[in-house]
C-alpha positions in Angstrom: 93.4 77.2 149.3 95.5 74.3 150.0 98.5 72.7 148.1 96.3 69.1 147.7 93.7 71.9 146.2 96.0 73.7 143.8 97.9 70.7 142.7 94.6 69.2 141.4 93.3 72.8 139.7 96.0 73.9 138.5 97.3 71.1 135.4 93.7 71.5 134.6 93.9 75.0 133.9 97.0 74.6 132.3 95.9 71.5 130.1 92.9 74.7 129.3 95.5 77.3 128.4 97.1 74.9 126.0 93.3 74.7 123.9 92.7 78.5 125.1 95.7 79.5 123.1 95.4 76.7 120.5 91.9 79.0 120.0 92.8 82.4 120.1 95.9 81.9 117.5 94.5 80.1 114.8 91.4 82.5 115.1 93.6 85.2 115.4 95.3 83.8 112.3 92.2 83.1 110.1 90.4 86.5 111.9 93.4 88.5 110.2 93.3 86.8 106.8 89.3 87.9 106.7 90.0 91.5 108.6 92.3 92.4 105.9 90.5 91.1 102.9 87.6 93.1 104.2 89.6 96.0 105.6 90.8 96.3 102.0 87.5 96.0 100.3 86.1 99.1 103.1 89.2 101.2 101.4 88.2 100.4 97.7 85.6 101.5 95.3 84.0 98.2 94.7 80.3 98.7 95.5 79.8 95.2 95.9 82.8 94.2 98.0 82.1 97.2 100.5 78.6 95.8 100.2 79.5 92.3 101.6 82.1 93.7 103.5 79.8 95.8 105.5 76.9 93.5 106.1 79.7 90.2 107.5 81.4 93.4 109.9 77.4 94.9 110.9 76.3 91.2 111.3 79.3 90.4 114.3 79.7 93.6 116.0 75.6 93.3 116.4 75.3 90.1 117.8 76.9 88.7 121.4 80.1 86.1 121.1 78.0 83.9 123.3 74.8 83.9 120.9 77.4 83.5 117.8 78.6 80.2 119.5 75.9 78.6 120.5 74.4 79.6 116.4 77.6 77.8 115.2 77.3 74.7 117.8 73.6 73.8 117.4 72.3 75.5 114.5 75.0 75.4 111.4 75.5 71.7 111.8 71.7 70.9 111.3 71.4 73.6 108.2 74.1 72.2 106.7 73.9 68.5 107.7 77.2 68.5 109.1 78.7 67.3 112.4 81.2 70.1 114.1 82.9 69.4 117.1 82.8 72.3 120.0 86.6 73.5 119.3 86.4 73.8 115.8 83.4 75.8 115.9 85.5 78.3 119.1 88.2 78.5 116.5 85.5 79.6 113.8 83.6 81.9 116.3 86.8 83.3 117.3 87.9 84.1 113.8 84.7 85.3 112.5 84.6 87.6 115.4 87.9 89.1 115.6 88.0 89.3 111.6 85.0 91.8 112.0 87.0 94.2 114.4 90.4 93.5 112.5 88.8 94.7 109.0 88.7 98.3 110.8 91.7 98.4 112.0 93.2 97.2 108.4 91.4 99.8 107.2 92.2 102.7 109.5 96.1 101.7 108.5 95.5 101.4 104.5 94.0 104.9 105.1 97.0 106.4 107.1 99.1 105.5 104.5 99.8 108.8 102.0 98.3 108.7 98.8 101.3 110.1 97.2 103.8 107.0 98.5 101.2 104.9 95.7 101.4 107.9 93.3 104.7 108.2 92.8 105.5 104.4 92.9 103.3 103.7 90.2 104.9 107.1 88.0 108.3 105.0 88.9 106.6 102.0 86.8 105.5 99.5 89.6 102.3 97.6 89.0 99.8 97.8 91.6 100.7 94.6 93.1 104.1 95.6 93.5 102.5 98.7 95.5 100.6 97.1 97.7 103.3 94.8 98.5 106.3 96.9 99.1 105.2 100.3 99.6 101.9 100.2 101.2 101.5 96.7 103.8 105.1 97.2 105.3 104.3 100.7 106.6 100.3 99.9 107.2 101.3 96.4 109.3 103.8 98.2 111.4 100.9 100.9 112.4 98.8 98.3 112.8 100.2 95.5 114.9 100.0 96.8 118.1 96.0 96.9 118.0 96.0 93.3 116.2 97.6 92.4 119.5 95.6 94.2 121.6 92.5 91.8 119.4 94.8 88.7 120.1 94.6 89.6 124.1 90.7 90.4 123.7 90.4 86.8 121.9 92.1 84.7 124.7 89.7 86.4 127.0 86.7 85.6 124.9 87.6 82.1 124.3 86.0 82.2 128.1 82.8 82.4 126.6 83.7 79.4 125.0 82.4 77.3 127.9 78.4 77.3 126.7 79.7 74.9 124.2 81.4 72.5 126.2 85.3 74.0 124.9 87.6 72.7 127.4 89.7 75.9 127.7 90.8 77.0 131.1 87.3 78.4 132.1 85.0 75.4 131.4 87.8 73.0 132.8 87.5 75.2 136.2 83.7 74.5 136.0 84.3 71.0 135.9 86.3 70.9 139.0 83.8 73.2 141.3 80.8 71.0 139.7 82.6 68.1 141.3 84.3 69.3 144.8 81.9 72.2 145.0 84.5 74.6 145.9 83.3 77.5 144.2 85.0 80.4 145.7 88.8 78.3 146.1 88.2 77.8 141.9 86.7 80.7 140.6 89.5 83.1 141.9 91.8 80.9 141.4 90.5 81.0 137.6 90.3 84.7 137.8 93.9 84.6 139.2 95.1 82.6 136.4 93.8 84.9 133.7 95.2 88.1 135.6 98.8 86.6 135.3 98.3 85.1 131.6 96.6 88.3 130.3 99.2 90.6 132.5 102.1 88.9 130.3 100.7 89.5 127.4 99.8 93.3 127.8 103.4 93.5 129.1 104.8 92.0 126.1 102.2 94.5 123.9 104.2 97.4 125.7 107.3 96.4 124.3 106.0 95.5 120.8 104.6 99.1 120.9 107.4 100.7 122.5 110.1 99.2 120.1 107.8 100.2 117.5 107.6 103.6 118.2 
């Protein structure tokens, strides 16, 4: 690898990791909203909730990321008559997706929590909103953020897949550049390189959230 080759590669990849994280945080963001509306209705006794619930969660977990994108690229525009440009679909893939593996872990917190922390706020005279609110997300959240960030750092990696649809996140943008100098091997481990020190960051920084949790 030489410096001419690195100062070429390398703002690519970083004008990539700017759209890569653009990604992976708002579907991180929307993926939670959906995770914990679902993760609450897995938890409930609504038959028809759970129902829905259940069929969105078995419907992502059973199908690849990659066949999910390209199924949001080429076919939900033509259903719906719509035009969708290839990062607004990522950021919907990406949310869909993580807000399938996000409902379990919502649920596996709501769960944790002891039934008698709801029993006797609601003998003190707090509604049930008031419950949910103050006595049972603070404690649930704090059990459950450091697997919502171990979802965040399994995003960012997924947004790779991204690349079937033309994304211009950090892989697709190394494509580019070996398409064109055909340098394959120089850009391809410099990619892989690039997502070791990125992702190695942000595990270290999942340490500490865990560690200062705990």
């Amino acid at each position: 690898m030489t410096i001419s080759f690195l100062n070429i590669l390398l703002p690519m990849l970083v004008q990539g990791l700017k759209l890569t994280l653009l990604i992976a945080i708002l579907g991180i963001a929307v993926g939670t909203v959906i995770g914990s509306l679902c993760g609450y209705a897995l938890q409930g006794n609504n038959r028809v909730t759970k129902t829905i619930a259940n069929t969105y969660i078995w419907i992502i977990r059973a199908t690849p990321l990659m066949v999910q994108a390209l199924y949001g690229y080429f076919v939900i525009p033509k259903l719906l008559g719509i035009e969708l440009d290839s990062t607004t679909v990522g950021i919907m893939v990406i949310a869909l997706n993580s807000g399938a593996f996000i409902s379990e872990i919502v649920k596996g917190a709501l769960l944790g929590i002891d039934p008698g922390q709801r029993e006797a706020s609601l003998s003190l005279g707090m509604s049930n909103l008031q419950v949910m609110f103050h006595v049972i997300i603070p404690p649930a959240f704090k059990a459950a953020l450091p697997a919502l960030f171990n979802q965040f750092i399994i995003s960012v990696k997924d947004t790779a897949l991204l690349s079937i649809i033309t994304v211009n996140e950090i892989t697709h943008m190394g494509q580019n550049y070996a398409a064109l100098s055909f340098k394959t091997i120089e850009t391809y481990t410099t990619i892989a390189m690039f997502y070791l020190v990125l992702l190695s960051i942000l595990i270290i920084v999942q340490k500490k959230i865990e560690r200062k949790m705990r």
